[in-house]
Backbone as CSV, one residue per row, in Angstrom:
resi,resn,N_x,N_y,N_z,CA_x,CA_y,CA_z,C_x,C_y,C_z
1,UNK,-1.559,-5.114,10.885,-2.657,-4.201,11.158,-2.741,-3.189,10.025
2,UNK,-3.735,-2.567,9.385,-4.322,-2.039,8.614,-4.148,-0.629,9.044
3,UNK,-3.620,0.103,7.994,-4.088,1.777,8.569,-5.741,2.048,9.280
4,UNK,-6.624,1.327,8.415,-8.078,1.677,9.077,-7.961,0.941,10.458
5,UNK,-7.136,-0.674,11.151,-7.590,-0.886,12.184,-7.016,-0.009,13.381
6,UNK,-5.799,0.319,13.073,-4.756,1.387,13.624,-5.801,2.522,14.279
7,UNK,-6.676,3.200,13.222,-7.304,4.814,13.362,-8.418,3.712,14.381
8,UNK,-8.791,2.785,14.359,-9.726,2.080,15.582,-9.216,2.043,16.770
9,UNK,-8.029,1.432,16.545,-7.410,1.310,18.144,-6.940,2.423,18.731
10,UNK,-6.556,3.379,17.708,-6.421,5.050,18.069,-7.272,5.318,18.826
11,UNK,-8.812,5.503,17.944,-10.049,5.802,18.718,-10.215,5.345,19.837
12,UNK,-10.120,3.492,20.031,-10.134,3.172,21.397,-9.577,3.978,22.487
13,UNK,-8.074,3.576,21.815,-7.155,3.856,23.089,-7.454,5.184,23.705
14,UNK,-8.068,6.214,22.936,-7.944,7.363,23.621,-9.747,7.334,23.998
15,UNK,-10.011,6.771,24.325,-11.445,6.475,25.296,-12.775,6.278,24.528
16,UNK,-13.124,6.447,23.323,-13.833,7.183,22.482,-13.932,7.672,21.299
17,UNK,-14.823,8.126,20.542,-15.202,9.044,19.140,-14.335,10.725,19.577
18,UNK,-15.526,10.621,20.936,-15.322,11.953,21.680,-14.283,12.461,22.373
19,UNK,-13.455,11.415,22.539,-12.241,12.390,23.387,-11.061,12.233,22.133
20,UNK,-11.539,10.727,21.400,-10.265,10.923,20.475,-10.866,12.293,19.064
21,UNK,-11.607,13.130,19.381,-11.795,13.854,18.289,-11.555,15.018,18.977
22,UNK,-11.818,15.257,20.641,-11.011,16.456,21.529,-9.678,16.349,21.227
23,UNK,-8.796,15.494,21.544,-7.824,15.132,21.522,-6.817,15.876,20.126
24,UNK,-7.503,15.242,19.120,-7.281,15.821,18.112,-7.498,17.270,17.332
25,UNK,-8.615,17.591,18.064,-9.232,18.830,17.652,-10.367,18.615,16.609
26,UNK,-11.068,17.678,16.394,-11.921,17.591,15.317,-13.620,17.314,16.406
27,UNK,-14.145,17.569,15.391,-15.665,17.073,16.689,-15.794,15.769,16.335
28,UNK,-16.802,14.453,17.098,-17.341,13.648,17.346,-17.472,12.914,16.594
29,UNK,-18.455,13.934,15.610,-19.015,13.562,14.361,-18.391,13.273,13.085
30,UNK,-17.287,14.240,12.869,-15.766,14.177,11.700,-16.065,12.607,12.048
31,UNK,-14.774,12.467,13.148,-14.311,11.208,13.789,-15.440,9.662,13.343
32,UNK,-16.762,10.347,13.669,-17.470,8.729,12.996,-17.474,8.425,11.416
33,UNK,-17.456,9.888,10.903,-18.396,9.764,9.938,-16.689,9.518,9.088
34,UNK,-15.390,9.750,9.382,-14.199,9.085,8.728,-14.182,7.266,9.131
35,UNK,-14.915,6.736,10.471,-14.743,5.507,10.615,-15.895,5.245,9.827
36,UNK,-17.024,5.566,9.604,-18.276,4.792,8.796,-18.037,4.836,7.657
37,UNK,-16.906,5.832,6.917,-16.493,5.533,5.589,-15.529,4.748,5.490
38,UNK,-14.666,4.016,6.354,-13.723,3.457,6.465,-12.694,3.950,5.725
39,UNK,-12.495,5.127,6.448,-10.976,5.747,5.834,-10.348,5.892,6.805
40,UNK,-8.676,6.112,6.678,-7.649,6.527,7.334,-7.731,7.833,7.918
41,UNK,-6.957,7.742,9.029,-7.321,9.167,9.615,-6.165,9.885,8.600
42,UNK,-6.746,11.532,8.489,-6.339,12.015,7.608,-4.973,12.651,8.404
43,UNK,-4.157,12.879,7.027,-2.370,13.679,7.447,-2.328,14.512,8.446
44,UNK,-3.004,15.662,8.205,-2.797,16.385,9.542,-3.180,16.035,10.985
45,UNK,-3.595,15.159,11.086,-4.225,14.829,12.369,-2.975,13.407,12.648
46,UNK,-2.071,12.820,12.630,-1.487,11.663,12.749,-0.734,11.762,13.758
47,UNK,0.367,12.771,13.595,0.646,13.634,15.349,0.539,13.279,16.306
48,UNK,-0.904,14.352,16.003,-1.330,14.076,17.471,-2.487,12.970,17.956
49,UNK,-2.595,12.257,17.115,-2.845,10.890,17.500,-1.947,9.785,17.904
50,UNK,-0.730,10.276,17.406,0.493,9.429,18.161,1.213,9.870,19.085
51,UNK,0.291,10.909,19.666,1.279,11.674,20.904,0.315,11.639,22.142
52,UNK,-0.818,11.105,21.415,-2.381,11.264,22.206,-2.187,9.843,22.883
53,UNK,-2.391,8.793,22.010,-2.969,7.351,22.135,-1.581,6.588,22.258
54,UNK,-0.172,6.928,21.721,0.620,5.786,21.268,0.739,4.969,20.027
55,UNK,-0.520,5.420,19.762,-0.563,4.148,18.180,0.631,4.896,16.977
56,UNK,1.099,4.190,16.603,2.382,5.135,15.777,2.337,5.495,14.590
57,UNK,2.553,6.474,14.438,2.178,6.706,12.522,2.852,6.259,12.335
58,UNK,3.618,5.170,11.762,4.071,4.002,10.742,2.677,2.827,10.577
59,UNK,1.795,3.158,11.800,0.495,1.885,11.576,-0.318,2.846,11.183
60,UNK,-0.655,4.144,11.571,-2.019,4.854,11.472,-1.903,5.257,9.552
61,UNK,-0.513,5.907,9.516,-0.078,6.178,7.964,1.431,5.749,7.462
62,UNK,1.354,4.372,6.796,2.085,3.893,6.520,2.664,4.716,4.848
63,UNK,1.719,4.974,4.432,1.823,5.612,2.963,3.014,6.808,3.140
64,UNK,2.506,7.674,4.336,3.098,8.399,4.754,4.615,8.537,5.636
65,UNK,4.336,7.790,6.369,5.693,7.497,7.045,5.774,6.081,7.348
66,UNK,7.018,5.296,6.381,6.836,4.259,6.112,8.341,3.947,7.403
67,UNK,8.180,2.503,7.428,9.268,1.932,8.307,10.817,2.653,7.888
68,UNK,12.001,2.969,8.306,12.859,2.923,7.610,13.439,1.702,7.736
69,UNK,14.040,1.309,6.569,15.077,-0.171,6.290,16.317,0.223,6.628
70,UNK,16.852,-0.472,7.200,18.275,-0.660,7.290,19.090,-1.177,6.508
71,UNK,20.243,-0.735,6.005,20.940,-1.157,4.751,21.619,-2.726,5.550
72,UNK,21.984,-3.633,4.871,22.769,-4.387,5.341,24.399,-4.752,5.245
């Protein structure tokens, strides 16, 4: 899964444009107009989109917080 499909299923999961942009604190409109550009939801907001929806920042921002590896 894609950071952009991640910030989709984000959106889903939390009902909406509109509740996942309450949720977050951003309005409606932010929220489309970051999916109609097809960008990642931005750093400060990852949080609480993974505290909101479940979707985990390792999928929403991988750049950012990447898997950790385990040494072997």
């Amino acid at each position: 899964m894609s950071p952009y499909e991640a910030f989709e299923a984000a959106v889903s999961a939390a009902g909406g444009q509109t509740k996942f942009g309450r949720m977050i604190g951003v309005s409606q409109q932010r929220v489309w107009n970051w999916l109609n550009q097809h960008k990642v939801l931005p750093a400060d907001y990852v949080l609480a989109a993974e505290a909101g929806t479940g979707i985990s920042r390792h999928l929403l921002r991988p750049d950012i917080y990447p898997l950790a590896v385990q040494a072997a």
